[in-house]
N, C-alpha and C positions, 0 to 999 in steps of 0.2 A: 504494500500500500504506500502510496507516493505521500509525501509529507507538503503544505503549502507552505509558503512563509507567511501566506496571511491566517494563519491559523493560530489560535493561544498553545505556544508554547510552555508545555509541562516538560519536568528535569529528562521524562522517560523518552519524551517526542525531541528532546533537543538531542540527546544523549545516539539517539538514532541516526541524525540528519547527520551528522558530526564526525561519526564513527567511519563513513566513508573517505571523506577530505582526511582526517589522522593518517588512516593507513596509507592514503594517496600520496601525503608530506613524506611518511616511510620512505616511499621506490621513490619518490623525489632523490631522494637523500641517497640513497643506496647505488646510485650512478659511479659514482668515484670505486668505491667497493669493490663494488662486482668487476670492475678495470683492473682495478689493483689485485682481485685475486690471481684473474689471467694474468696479467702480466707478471706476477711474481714466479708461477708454476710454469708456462711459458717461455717470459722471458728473460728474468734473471732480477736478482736482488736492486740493483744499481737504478738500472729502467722501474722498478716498484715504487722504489725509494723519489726518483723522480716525480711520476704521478701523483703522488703523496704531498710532496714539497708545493708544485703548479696549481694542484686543484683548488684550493681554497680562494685561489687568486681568480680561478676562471669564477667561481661560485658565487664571490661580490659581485663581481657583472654583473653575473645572469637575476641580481637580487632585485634590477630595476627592474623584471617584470613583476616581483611578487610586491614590490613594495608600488607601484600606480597602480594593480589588479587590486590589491586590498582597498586603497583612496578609492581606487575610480569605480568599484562595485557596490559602495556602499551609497556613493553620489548616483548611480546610474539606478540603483533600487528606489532610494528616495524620490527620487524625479521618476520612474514609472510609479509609484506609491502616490505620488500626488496627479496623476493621468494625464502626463504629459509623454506620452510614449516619443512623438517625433524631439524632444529634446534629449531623451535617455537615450536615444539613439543617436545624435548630435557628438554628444559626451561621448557616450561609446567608440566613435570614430575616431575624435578628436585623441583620445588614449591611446588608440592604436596606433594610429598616427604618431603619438608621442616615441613609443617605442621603438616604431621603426628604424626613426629619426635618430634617437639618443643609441638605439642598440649598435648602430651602423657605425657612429661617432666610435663611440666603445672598442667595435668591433676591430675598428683599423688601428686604434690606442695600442689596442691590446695585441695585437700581429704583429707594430711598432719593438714595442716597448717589453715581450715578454722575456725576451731576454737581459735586460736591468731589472726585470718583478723577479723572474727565479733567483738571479745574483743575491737580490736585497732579501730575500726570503734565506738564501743559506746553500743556495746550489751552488757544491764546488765543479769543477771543471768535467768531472765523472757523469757527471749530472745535468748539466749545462744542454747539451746535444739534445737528450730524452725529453727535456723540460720543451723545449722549444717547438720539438715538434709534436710534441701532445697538444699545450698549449695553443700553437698558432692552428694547427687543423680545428680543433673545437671554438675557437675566433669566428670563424669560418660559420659556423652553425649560433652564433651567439644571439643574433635575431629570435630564429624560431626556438629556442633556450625560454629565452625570456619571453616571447611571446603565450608561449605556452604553460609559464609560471603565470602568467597574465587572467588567462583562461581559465585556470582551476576555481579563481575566486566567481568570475562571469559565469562556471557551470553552474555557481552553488544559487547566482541569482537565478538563473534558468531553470532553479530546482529538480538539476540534475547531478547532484555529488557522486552517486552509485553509477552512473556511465563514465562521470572522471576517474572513477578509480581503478572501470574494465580497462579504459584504457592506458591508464597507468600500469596495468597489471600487463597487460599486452607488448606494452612500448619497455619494459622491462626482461620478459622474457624474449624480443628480440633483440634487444641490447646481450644479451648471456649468450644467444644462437650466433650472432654476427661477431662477438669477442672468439668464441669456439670456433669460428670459420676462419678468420680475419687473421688470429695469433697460432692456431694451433696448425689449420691447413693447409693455407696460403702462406705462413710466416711472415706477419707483415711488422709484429714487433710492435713496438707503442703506439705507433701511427695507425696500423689496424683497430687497435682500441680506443682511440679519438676517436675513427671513424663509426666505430659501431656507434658510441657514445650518441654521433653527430647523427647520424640516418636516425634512430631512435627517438631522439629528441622531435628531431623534425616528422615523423610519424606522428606522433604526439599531437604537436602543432596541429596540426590539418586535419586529423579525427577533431580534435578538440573543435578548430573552426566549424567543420562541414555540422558540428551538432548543436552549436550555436546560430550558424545559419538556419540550419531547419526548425530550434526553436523558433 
């Protein structure tokens, strides 16, 4: 049974709605992980150690979609809440718009500059190599990253969290498939597991869109 927002929320009905977005934040979260397993078992101590060092760096990034999805869902509900749909849809673009904008700026920053982020992080010269090109290939996908940090808030407005989280669930076990392919069959080494990372994320992205469009 589907849950409304416009419905009096009791602890049991919130505790519901919720319980989806949690575990969806989980496989958020668990992207780096699942990299760093393959690559440790893979491809070696050195290359693990690097992903490890880079990622947090790539993760602030990608923070500017969770952080205008949070602002701009909460703006975009209250303005459909008062029946102005063609303005929550105004907003709605105008955010997107936002992102694409600032992600791109980022995006080149960070292709730039990733190698003085791992230096000033602690990569020594062992390290250096792996940081750079894990980093700059997920640069590469830093749009639809954040785009789709963006989207998890917009599904919860669409009062759809249990489809964000199939497809969290989804865009996770192809991230695990395409690491297993990427490092273990093709030997592509750290750069294979950027890439799974990046194809996945951007899966994400566009499920996520095509179900807000059809909302």
């Amino acid at each position: 049974m589907n849950i409304q927002l416009s419905e009096h929320f009791t602890y049991k009905k919130l505790i519901r709605f919720t319980i989806p977005t949690i575990i969806m934040m989980i496989f958020t979260s668990i992207y780096g992980v699942v990299d760093g397993i393959f690559v440790s078992n893979f491809v070696g101590s050195d290359s693990f150690a690097a992903v490890n060092l880079i990622m947090p760096a790539l993760m602030i990034l990608g923070t500017i979609g969770f952080m205008i999805g949070t602002g701009g869902s909460a703006l975009v509900s209250k303005t459909i809440g008062e029946g102005d749909k063609k303005k929550a849809n105004q907003y709605f673009s105008m955010l997107i718009y936002l992102i694409i904008i600032v992600g791109i700026i980022l995006s080149i920053l960070g292709i730039v500059l990733v190698e003085p982020m791992a230096k000033l992080l602690g990569a020594d010269e062992s390290l250096v190599a792996d940081c750079i090109v894990y980093g700059r290939t997920l640069m590469i996908f830093l749009v639809p990253f954040a785009l789709q940090n963006c989207f998890q808030s917009f599904l919860i407005v669409a009062e759809k969290p249990t489809l964000g989280l199939v497809i969290s669930v989804i865009s996770g076990v192809l991230n695990m498939t395409l690491d297993f392919l990427f490092m273990y069959v093709f030997k592509m080494g750290v750069f294979g597991a950027a890439l799974a990372t990046g194809i996945s994320q951007a899966l994400r992205f566009n499920c996520s869109n095509c179900l807000l469009y059809w909302q």
